[in-house]
C-alpha positions as CSV (number, residue, x, y, z in Angstrom):
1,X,148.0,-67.8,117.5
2,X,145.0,-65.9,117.3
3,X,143.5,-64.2,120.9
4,X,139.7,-65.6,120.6
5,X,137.3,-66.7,123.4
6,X,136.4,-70.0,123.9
7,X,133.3,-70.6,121.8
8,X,134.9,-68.5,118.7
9,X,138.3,-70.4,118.9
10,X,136.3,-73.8,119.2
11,X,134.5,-72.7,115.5
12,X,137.5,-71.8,114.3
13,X,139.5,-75.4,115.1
14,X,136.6,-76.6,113.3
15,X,136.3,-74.9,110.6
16,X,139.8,-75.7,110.1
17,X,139.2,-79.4,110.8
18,X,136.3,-79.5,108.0
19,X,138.4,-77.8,105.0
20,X,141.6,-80.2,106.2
21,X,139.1,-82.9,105.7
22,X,137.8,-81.8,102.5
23,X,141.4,-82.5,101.1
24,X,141.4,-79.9,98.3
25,X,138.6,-77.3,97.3
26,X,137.4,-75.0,95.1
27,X,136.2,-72.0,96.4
28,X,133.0,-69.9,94.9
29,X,134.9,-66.7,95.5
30,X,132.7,-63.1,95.5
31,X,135.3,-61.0,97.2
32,X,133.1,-60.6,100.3
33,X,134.1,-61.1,103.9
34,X,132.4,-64.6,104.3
35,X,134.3,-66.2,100.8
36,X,137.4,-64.3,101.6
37,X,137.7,-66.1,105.2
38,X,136.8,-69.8,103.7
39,X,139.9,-68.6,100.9
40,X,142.1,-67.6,103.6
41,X,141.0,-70.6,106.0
42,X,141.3,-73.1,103.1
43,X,144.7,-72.1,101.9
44,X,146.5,-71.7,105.3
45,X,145.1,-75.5,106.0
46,X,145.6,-76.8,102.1
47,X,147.9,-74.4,100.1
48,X,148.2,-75.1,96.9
49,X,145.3,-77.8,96.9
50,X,142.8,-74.4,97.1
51,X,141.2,-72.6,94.0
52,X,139.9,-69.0,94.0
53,X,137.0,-69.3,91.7
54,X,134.9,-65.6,90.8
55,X,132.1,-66.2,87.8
56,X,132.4,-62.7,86.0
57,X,128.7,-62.0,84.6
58,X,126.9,-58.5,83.5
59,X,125.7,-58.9,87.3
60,X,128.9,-58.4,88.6
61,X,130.3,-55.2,89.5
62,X,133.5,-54.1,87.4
63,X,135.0,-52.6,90.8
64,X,134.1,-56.2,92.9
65,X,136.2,-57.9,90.1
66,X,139.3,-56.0,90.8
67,X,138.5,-56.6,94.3
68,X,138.7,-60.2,94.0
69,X,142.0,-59.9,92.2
70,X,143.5,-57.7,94.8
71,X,142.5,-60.3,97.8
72,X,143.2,-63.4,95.9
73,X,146.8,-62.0,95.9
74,X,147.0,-60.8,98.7
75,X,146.3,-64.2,100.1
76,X,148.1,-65.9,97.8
77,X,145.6,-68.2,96.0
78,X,146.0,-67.6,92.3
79,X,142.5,-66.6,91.2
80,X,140.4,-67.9,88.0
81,X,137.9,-65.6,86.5
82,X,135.1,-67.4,84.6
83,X,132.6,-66.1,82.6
84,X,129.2,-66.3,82.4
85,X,125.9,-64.4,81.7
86,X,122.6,-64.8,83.3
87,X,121.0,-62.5,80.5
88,X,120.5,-65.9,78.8
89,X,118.3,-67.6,80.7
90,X,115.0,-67.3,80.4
91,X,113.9,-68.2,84.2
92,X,116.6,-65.6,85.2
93,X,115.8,-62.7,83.5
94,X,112.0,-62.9,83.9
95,X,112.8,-62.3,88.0
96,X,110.4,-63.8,89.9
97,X,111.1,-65.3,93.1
98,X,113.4,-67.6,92.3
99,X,115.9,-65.8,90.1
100,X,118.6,-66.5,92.5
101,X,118.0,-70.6,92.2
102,X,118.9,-70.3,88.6
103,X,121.9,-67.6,89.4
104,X,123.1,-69.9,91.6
105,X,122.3,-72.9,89.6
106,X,124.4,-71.0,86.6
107,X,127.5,-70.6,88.5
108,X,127.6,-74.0,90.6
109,X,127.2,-76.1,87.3
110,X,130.5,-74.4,85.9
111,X,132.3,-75.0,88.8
112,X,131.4,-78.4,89.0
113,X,132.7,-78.7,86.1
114,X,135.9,-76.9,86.9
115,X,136.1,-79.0,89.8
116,X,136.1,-82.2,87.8
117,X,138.6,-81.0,85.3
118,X,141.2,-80.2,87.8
119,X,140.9,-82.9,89.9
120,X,139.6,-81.3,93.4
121,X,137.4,-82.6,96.0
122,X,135.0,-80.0,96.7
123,X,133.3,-77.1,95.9
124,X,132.6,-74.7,99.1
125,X,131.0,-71.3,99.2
126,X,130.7,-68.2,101.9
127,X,127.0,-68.9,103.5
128,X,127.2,-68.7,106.8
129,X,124.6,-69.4,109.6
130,X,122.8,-66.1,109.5
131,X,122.0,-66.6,106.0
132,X,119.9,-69.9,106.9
133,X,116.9,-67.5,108.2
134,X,117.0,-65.7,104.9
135,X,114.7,-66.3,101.6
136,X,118.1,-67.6,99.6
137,X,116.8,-69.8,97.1
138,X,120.8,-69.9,95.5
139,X,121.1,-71.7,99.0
140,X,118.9,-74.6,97.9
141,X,120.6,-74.6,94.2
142,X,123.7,-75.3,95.9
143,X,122.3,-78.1,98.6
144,X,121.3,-79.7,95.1
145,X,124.4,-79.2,93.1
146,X,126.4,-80.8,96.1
147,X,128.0,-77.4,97.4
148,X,129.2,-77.5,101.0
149,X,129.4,-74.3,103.1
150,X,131.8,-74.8,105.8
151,X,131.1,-71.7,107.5
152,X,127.6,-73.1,108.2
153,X,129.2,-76.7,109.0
154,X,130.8,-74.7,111.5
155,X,128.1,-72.8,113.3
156,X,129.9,-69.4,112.5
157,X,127.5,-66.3,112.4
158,X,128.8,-62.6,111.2
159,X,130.0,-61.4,113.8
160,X,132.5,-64.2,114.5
161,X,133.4,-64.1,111.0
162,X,134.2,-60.6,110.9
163,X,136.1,-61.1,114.2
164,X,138.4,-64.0,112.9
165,X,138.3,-62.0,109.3
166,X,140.4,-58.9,111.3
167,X,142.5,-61.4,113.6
168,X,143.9,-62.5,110.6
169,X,145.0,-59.9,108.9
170,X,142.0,-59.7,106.0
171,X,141.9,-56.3,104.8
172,X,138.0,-56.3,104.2
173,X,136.8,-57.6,107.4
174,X,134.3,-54.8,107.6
175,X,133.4,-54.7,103.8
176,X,129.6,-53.8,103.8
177,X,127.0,-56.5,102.9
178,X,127.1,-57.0,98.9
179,X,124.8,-58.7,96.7
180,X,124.6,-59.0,92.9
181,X,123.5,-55.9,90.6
182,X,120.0,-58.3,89.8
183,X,119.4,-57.6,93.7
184,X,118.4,-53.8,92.8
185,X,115.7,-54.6,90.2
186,X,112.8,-54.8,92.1
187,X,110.9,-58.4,91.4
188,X,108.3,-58.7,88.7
189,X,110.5,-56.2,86.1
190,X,112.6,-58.6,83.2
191,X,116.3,-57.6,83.7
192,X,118.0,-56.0,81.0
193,X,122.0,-55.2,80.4
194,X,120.5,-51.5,80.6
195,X,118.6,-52.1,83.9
196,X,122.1,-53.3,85.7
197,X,124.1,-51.1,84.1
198,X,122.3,-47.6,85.2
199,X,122.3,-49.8,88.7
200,X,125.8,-50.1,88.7
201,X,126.7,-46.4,87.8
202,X,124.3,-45.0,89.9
203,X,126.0,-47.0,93.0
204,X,129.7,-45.8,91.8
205,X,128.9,-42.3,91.9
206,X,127.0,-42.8,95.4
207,X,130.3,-44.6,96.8
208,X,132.5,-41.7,95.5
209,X,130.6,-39.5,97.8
210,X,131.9,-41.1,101.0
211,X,128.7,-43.5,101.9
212,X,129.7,-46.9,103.1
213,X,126.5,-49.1,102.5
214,X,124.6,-48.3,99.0
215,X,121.6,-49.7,97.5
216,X,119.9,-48.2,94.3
217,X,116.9,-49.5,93.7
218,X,115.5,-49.6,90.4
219,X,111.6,-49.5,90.1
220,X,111.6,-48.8,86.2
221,X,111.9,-44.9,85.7
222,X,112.4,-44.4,89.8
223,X,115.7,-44.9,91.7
224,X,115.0,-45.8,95.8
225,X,118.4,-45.1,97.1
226,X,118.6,-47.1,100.5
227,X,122.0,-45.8,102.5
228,X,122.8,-45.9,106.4
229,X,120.5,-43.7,108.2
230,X,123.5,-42.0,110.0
231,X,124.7,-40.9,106.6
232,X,121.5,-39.6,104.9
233,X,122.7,-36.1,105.7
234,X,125.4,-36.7,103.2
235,X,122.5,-36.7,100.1
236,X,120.1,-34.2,101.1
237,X,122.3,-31.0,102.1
238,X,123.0,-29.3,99.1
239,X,125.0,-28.7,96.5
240,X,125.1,-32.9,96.9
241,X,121.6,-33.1,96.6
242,X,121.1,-31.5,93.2
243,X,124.6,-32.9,92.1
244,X,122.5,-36.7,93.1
245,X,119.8,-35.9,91.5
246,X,121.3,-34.3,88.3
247,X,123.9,-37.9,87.7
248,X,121.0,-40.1,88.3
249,X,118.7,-38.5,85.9
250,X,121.3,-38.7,83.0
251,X,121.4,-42.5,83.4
252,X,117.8,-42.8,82.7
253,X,116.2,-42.6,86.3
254,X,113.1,-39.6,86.4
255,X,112.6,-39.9,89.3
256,X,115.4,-40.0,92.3
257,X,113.7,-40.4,96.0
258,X,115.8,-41.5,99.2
259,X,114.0,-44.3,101.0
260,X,114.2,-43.3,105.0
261,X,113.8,-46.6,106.1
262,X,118.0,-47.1,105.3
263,X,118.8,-49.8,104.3
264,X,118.3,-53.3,104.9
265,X,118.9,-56.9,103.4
266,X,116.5,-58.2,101.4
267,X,115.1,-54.4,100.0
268,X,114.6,-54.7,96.5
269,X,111.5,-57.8,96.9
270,X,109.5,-55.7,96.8
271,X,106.3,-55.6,93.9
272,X,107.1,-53.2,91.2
273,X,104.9,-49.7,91.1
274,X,101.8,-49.8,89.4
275,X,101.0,-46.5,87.7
């Protein structure tokens, strides 16, 4: 029995009351905090009527896929990776606003179909309520597809997810904020294999140096590196520095500037430079 106050434990009963309803459900599975507590919650309720869905895509970090495999285990849910690749649509790669509607739009269409060839209910996903105040136009490609987000259903926030997330046990109840590699190309630039690639090394080396929260923002030939503000000592004293600057140029960036602002959700919608 989990030691919650009154308003968190009455969310919890029903969240648990929604997914018991649902009968049997597929979840859209990222290896985030928010997916991994709708996994857990669904398969303590349902057992083996719950399916650990990831879509595996150039936009998806190798080191989040063995992530997902690690949790799913460790749960218990045998996990399904299916794969996919946004590079192939047009509306996608051309990243305007609404890239993530077709992302989202991508992925929910092949789990529907999933969903109807194993014979489950529903299809449920990790938004939660602090999400709604968000531009997330993958939220409005799943309203359409039929995607339900319990966490929402349930009025649950971050904080009381991360708070059930460590009650029960979940190992990455304070996993930093994640978002796909497409998130680092600033809007306006086409997105290219190459583009997420240099993205995704530049990130792995930045995470090897000890920082919890990375963003590398590509704005063609310049990387803005958003990091927690409280850790921005870690890049500038040297020999790090030159060490930073030095990896990132040999993936292609030319220019390598820390942004000082930290960072924050939502960073990379921003208009590409115009030199």
């Amino acid at each position: 029995m989990l030691n919650l106050e009154p308003t968190l434990q009455g969310k919890y009963v029903a969240l648990q009351e929604l997914i018991h309803h649902m009968g049997s459900v597929v979840v859209a599975f990222s290896g985030g905090v928010d997916s991994t507590l709708v996994l857990k919650v669904g398969f303590d309720i349902l057992g083996a009527q719950v399916k650990a869905v990831t879509a595996v895509s150039p936009t998806f970090p190798a080191l989040e896929v063995e992530e997902v495999k690690q949790l799913s285990a460790a749960i218990g849910v045998p996990l399904q990776l299916i794969e996919t690749d946004q590079l192939q649509i047009e509306a996608f790669v051309k990243n305007d606003a609404t890239r993530c509607f077709h992302c989202k739009t991508d992925l929910y269409r092949l789990l529907s179909r999933l969903r109807e060839a194993v014979g489950f209910h529903t299809i449920v996903d990790g938004t939660n309520v602090d999400d709604l105040g968000e531009d997330r136009p993958g939220i409005n490609a799943a309203r359409q597809l039929g995607i339900r987000s319990p966490l929402v259903e349930a009025g649950l926030g971050k904080e009381d997810i991360r708070k059930l997330a460590k009650g029960l046990g979940l190992v990455n109840w304070n996993k930093p904020a994640a978002a796909c590699l497409s998130s680092r190309i600033t809007r306006g630039l086409r997105i290219t294999k190459a583009f997420l690639s240099r993205v995704e090394q530049a990130e792995a080396f930045l995470v090897a140096q000890g920082l919890r929260q990375v963003r590398v923002r590509l704005h063609g030939d310049l990387a803005r590196i958003e990091i927690e503000p409280a850790q921005m000592s870690i890049l500038t004293e040297e020999p790090r520095r030159s060490r930073l600057v030095e990896e990132l140029k040999k993936l292609g960036f030319q220019t390598v500037t820390l942004d000082l602002e930290g960072y924050r959700a939502g960073g990379g919608n921003l208009p590409s430079r115009k030199d």
